[in-house]
C-alpha positions in Angstrom: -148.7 109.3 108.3 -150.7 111.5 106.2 -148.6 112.3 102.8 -149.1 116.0 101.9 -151.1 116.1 98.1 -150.9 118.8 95.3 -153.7 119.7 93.0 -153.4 119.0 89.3 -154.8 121.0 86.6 -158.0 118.2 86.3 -158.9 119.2 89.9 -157.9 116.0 91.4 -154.8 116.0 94.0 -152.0 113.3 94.1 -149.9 112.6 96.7 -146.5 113.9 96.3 -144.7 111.5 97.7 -144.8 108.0 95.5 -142.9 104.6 95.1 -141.7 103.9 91.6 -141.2 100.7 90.7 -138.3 101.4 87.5 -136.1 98.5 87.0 -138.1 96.4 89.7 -138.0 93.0 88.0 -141.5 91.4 86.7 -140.9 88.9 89.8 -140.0 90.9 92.5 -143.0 93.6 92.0 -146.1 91.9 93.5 -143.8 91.9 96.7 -141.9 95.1 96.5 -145.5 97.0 96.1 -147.0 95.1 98.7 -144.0 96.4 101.7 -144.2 99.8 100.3 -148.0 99.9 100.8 -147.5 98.1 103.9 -145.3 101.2 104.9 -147.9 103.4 104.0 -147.3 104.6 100.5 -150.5 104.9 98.4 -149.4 106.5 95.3 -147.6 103.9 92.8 -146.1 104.6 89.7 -145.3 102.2 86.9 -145.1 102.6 83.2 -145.9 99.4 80.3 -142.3 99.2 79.5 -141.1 98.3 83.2 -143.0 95.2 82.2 -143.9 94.8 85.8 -147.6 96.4 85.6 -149.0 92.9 86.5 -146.9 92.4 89.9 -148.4 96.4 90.9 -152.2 94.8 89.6 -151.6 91.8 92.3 -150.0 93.6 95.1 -153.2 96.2 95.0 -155.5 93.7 94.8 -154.0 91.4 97.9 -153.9 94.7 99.9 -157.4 95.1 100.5 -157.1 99.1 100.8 -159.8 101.0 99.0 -159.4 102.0 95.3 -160.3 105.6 96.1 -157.6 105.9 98.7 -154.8 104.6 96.1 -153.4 107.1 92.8 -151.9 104.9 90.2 -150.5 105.6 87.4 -148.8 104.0 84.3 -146.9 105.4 81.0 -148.1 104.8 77.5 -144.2 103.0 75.7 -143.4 105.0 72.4 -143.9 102.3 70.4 -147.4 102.7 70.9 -147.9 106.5 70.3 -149.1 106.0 66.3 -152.8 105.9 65.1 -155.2 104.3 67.8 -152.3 102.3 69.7 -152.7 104.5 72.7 -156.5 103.4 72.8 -154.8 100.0 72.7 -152.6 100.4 75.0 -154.5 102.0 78.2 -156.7 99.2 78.0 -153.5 96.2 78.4 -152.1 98.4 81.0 -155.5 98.0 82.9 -156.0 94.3 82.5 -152.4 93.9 83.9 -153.5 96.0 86.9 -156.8 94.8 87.5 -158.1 98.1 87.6 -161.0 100.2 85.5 -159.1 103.4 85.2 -155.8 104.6 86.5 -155.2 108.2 88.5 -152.7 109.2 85.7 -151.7 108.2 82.3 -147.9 109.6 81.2 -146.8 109.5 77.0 -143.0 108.6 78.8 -141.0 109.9 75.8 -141.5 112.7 73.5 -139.7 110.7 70.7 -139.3 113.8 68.0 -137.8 112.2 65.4 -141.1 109.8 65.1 -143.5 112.9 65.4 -145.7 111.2 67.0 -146.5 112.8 70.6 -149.0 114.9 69.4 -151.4 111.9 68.1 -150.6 110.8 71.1 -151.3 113.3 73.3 -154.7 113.8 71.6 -155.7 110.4 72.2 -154.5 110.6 76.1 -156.9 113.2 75.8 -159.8 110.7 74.7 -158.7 108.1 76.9 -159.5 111.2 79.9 -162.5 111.7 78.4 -163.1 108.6 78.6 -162.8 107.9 82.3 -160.0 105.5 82.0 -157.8 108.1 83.2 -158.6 110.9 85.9 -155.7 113.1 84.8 -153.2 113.1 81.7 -149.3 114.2 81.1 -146.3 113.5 79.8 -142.9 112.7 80.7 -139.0 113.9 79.4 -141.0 116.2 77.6 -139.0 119.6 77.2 -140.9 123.2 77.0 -140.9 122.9 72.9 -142.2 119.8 73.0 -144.9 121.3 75.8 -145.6 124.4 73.9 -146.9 121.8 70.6 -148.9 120.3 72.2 -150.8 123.0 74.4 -150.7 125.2 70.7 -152.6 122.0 69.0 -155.0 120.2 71.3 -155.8 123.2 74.1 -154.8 120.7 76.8 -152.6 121.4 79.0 -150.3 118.6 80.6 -151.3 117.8 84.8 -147.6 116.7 85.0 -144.2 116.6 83.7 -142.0 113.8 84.7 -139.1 114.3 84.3 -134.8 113.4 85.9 -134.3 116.0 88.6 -132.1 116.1 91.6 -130.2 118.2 92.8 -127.3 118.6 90.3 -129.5 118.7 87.6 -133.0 120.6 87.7 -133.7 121.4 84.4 -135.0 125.1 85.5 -136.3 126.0 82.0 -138.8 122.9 82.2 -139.6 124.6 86.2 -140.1 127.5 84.6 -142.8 126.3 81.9 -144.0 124.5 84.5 -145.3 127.4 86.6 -145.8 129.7 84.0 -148.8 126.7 83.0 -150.1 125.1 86.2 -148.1 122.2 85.3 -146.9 119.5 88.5 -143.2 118.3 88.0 -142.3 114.8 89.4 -138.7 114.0 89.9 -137.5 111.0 88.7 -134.2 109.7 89.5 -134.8 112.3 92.5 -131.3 111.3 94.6 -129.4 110.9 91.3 -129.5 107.4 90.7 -126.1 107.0 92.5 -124.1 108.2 90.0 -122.6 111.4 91.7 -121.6 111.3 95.3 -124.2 113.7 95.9 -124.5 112.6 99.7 -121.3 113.2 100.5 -121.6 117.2 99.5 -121.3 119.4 102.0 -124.8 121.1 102.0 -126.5 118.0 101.8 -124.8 116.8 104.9 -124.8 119.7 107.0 -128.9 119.6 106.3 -128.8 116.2 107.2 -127.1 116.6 110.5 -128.8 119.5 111.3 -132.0 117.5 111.6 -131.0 114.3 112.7 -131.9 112.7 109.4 -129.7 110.6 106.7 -128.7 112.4 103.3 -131.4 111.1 101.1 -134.1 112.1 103.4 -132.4 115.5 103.7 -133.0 115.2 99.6 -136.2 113.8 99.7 -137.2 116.5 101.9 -135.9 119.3 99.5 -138.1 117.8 96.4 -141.4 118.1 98.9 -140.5 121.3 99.7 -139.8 122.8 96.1 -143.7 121.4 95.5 -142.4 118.3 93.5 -143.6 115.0 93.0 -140.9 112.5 94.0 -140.5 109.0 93.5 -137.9 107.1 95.3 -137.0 103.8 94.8 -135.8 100.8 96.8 -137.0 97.1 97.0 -135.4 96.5 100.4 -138.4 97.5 102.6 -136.2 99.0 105.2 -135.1 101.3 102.7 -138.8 102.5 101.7 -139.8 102.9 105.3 -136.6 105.7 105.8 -137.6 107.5 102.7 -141.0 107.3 104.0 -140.1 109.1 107.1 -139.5 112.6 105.6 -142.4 114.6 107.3 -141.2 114.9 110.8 -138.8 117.8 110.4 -138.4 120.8 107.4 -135.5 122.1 106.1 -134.4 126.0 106.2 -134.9 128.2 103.5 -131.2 128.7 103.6 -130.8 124.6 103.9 -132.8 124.5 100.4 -131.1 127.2 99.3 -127.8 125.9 99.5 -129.3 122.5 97.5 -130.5 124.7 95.1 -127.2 125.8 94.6 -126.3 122.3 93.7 -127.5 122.6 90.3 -124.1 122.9 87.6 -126.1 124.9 85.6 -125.0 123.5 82.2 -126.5 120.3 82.1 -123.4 118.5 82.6 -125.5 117.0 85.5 -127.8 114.9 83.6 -127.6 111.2 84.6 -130.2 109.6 82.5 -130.6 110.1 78.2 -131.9 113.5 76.8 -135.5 113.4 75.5 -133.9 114.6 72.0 -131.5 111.8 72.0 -134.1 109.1 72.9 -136.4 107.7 69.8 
């Protein structure tokens, strides 16, 4: 199964279907990488704080596929955004995963009331430069945030990570998004189970309508809007079904009616704002 790829702003494509490995403890990783590569995925993402960057590092090395046919890519912990820490930091991240570079390097949190996401963000942008990162973004990052840094270094983020599903799809962050040739990758992309959200009606009439379950149904709706999406599961028969999302399409009237989803006032949110966070 050949996963469909968008093209970031650094001319490189990643595919836009991944398996994140959030909350996947330290011992369980090395396994849990290994099935979902073993399904098929070949686009891993994994941050320094999940503290489970060395499990991802063993599972790639056992698998024997090709460097060039894998994207990886890791996030840069807040506590490391001051001064040269981010030089620091790239370089642990890549020890852990046995790897000379990574596909994309994320700053996870803007952190505003430490002011430091724009040092950081300039040295991501030496760490590119540098070749021990194809491409460069950020994560939570919200279109202020986004606007500072594109006013004060020129660069312009390849992605923005960021909670979306469908009750809450931050369309202001979209709408920067496009307006910049920015990607968006869904985290949380089925909404952490913390709304019955495959139980609403629209979601379950797309589902039946295609033979499929509710979260492929979802799954389905992020690939079409052109996101990134990262679902996660460490049962392998899990990662195989939200694997096999490419075999049908839903209706512009089926994604529609997800769009619709959206409350509109944020009340949706299921993880912590990025102003709140720091």
């Amino acid at each position: 199964m050949t996963v469909p790829s968008v093209t970031l702003n650094s001319g490189y494509d990643i595919p836009q279907l991944g398996f994140g490995v959030f909350l996947v403890p330290p011992a369980e990783a090395e396994k849990a990488v290994s099935e979902a590569l073993e399904v098929g995925y070949r686009h891993i993402d994994t941050a320094a704080i999940y503290k489970n960057e060395e499990g991802v590092g063993a599972a790639i090395a056992a698998s024997g596929i090709p460097r060039d046919e894998l994207f990886i890519t890791t996030k840069l912990w807040n506590d490391r955004q001051a001064g040269d820490e981010p030089l620091a930091a790239i370089r642990e991240s890549l020890d852990k995963l046995q790897l000379d570079h990574v596909d994309l390097y994320l700053t996870h949190w803007p952190t505003p009331e430490k002011n430091t996401y724009v040092n950081a963000w300039e040295k991501l942008i030496a760490i590119r430069d540098a070749g021990l990162s194809r491409s460069i973004g950020v994560s939570n990052h919200l279109p202020e945030h986004l606007d500072r840094l594109v006013a004060e270094t020129g660069v312009v983020p390849a992605v923005d990570q960021i909670e979306l599903h469908p009750a809450y799809q931050q369309r202001d962050e979209l709408a920067w998004a496009a307006d910049h040739g920015t990607i968006i990758e869904s985290w949380g992309p089925l909404g952490q189970g913390k709304y019955p959200l495959f139980e609403n009606p629209a979601v379950v009439a797309a589902a039946e309508a295609h033979g499929v379950s509710p979260a492929q149904a979802v799954i389905r709706w992020h690939l079409q809007r052109g996101f990134v999406v990262f679902p996660k599961s460490t049962r392998k028969e899990r990662m195989a079904e939200n694997f096999e999302v490419f075999g049908f399409e839903l209706t512009a009237d089926e994604v529609a009616a997800i769009d619709a989803l959206d409350t509109g006032d944020g009340s949706g949110r299921v993880g912590t704002h990025p102003l709140e966070f720091n």
